[in-house]
C-alpha positions in Angstrom: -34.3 52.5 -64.6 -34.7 48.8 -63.1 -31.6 48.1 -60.8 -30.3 45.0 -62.5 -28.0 43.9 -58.9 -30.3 41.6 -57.2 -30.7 42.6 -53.5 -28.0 41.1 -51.0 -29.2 38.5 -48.6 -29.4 40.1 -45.2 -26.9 38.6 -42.4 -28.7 36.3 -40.0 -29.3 38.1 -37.0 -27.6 36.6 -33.6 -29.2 37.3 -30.3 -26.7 38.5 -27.4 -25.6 35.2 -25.8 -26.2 33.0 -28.7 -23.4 30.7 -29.7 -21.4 31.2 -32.5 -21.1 27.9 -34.5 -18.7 26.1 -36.8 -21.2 27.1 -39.5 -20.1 30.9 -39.1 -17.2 30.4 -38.6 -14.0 27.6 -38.1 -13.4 26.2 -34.5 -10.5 28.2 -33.5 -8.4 27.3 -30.6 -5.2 28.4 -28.7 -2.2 26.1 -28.0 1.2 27.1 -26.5 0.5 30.7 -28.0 0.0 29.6 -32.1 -3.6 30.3 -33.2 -4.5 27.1 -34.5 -8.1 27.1 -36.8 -9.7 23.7 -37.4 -12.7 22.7 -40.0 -15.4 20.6 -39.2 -15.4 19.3 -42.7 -11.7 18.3 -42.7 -11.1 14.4 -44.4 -9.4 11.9 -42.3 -5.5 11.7 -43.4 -5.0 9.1 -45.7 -2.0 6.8 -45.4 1.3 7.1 -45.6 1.7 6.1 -49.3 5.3 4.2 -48.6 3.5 2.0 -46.7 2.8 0.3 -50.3 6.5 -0.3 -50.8 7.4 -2.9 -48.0 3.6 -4.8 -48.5 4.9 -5.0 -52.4 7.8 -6.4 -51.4 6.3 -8.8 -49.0 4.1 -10.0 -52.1 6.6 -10.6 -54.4 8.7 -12.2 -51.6 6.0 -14.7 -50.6 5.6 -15.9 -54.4 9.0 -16.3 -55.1 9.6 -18.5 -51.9 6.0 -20.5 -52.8 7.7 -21.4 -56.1 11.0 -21.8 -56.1 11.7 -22.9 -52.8 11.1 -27.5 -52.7 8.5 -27.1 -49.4 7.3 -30.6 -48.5 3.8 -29.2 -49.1 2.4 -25.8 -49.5 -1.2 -23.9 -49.4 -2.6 -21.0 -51.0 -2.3 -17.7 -49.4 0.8 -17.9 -47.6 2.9 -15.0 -46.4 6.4 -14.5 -46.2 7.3 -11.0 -44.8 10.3 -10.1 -46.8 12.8 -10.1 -43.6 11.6 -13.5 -42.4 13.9 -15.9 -42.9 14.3 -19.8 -44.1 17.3 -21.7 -45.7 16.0 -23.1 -49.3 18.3 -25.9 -48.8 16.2 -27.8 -46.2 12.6 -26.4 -47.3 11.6 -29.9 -48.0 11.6 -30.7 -44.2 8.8 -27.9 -44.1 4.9 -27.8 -44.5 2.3 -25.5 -44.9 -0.6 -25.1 -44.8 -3.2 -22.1 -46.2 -2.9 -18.9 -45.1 -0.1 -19.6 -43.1 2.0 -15.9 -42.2 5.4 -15.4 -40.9 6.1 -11.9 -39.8 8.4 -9.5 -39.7 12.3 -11.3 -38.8 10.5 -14.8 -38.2 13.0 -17.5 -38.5 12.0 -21.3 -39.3 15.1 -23.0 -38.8 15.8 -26.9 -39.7 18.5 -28.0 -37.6 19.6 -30.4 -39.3 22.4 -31.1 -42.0 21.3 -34.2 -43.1 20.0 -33.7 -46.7 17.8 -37.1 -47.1 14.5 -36.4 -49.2 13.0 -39.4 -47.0 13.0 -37.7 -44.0 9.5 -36.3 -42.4 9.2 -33.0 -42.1 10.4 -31.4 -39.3 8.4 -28.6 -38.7 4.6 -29.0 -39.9 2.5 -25.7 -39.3 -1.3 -26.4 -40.5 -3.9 -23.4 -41.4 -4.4 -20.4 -40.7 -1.3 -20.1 -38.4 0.9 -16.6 -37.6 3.9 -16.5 -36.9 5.0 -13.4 -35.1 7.7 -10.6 -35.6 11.1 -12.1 -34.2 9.9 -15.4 -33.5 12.2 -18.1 -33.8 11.0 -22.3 -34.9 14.0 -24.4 -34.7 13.0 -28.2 -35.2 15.7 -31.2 -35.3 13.3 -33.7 -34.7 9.5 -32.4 -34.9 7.7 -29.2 -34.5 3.7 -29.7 -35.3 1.7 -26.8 -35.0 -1.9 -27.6 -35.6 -4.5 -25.0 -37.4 -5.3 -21.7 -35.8 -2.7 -21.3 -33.8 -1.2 -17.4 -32.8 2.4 -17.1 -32.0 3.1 -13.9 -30.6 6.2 -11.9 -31.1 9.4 -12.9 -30.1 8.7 -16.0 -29.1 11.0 -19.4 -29.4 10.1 -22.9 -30.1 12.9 -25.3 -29.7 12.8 -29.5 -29.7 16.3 -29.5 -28.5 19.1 -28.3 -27.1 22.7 -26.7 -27.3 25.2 -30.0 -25.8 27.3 -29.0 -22.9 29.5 -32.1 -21.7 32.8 -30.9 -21.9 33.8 -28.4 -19.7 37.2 -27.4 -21.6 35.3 -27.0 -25.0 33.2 -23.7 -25.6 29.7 -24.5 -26.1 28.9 -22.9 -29.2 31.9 -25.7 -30.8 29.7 -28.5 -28.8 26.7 -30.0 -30.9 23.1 -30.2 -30.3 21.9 -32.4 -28.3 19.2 -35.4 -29.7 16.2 -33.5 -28.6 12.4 -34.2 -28.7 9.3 -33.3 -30.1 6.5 -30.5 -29.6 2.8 -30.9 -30.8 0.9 -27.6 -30.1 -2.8 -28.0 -30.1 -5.5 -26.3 -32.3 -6.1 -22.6 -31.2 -3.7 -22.5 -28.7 -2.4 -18.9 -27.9 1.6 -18.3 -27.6 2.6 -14.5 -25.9 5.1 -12.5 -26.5 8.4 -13.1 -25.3 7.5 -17.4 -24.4 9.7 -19.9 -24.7 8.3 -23.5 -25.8 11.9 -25.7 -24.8 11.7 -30.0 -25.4 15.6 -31.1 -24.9 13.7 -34.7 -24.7 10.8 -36.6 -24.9 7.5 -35.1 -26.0 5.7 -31.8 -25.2 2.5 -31.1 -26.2 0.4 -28.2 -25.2 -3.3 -29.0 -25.4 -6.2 -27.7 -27.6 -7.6 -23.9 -26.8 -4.3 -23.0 -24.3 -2.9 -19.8 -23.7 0.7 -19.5 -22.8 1.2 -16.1 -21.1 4.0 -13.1 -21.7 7.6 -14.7 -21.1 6.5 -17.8 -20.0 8.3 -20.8 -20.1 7.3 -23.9 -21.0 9.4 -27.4 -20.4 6.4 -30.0 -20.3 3.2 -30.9 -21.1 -0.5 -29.1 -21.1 -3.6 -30.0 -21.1 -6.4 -28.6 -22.8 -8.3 -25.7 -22.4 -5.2 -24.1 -19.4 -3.7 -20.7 -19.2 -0.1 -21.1 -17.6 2.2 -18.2 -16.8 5.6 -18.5 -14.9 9.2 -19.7 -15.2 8.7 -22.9 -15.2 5.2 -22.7 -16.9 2.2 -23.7 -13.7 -1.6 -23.5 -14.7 -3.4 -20.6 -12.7 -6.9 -21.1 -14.5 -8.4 -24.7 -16.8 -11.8 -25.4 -18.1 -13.9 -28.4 -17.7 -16.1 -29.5 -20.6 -17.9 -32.1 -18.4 -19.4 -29.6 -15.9 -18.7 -26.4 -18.3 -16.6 -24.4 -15.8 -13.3 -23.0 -15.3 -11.4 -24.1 -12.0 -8.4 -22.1 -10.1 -5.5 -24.1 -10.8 -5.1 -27.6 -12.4 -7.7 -29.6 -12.7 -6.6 -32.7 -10.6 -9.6 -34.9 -12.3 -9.6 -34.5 -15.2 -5.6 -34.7 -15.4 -6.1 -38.3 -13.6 -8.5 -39.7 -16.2 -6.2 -38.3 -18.9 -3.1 -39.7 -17.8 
């Protein structure tokens, strides 16, 4: 009688000293005495799925505050992260542009009480602008920030002060003071931790700048410098005209621009 069982495939033989591989068996391996076995076709981990929860919440937050709250202007595409924070009541001193993101605890504050619809806008932040986690803009007079520009974490922008005159009132019952304005130029860079501070006059901070980790930052800038320090000083500016970067401030080209 024909043997119906069809004839088992013979085990590949191994020669003494060959390998084994992951083929024959898993990759096992030994860590603090537990037998751990790994497979070589394993998928990566997918992620964690509550991660959806806070970007939904960020979504719905940014389209309730693009229409109900009375912005002087507004783009398309702007984020709100549902912990930053504005007051509604003086929205219409604010403009946006597209794409424009606040992070996680950002704060644009408007510090001023005075409800006239007349009034410019006091801070102005153009496209493609992020603001980063913890970050504070606080504008009495005028905060500009022009398009492309990255504000790192935990960093403050300020066009004025806290008043301290009298010595027998505490200051946090003393006003503000009358302040200045701050223009920061296209692409410029702001790191973590920097403080951008204009009690008076006007402070602007050139095109393509960088303003280093906990810096701070009480005057002007020309274009194209990395500062660092407390008070800001440029260690490193380029020079369009002979296409270089210089050590230090360029003394030249700050002559002909002043």
């Amino acid at each position: 009688m024909k043997d119906l069982n069809p004839p088992s495939k013979p085990m590949p033989m191994r020669t003494e000293g060959q390998p084994v591989t992951a083929v024959d068996r898993p990759m096992e391996t030994i860590s603090g005495g537990v037998k751990k076995v790994s497979r070589s076709n394993q998928r990566p981990p997918f992620p964690d799925p509550l991660e959806l929860l806070p970007r939904g919440l960020t979504k719905l937050y940014s389209i309730w505050v693009s229409l109900i709250y009375p912005f002087a202007s507004i783009g398309r595409n702007v984020s709100f992260h549902h912990t930053s924070q504005l007051d509604r009541r003086r929205s219409f001193r604010i403009s946006l542009g597209d794409s424009v993101s606040l992070r996680k605890d950002a704060w644009l504050n408007v510090a001023d009480d005075s409800l006239d619809r007349e009034a410019e806008p006091a801070i102005v932040i153009e496209d493609n602008c992020h603001i980063g986690y913890g970050s504070i803009i606080s504008a009495k007079n005028r905060i500009h920030l022009e398009r492309d520009v990255l504000v790192g974490q935990q960093v403050i922008i300020v066009d004025h002060n806290h008043a301290y005159e009298d010595i027998t009132i505490p200051v946090v019952k003393q006003d503000i003071t009358e302040g200045g304005r701050i223009r920061i130029g296209q692409g410029s860079w702001i790191g973590r931790g920097a403080a951008i501070i204009c009690p008076k006059g006007e402070l602007v901070i050139g095109r393509n700048c960088v303003i280093a980790v906990n810096s701070v930052v009480t005057r002007s800038i020309p274009d194209y410098s990395v500062v660092v320090g407390m008070p800001a000083r440029i260690i490193r500016q380029y020079d369009p005209e002979t296409r270089s970067w210089r050590i230090g401030r360029n003394e030249g080209r700050a002559e002909r621009n002043s």
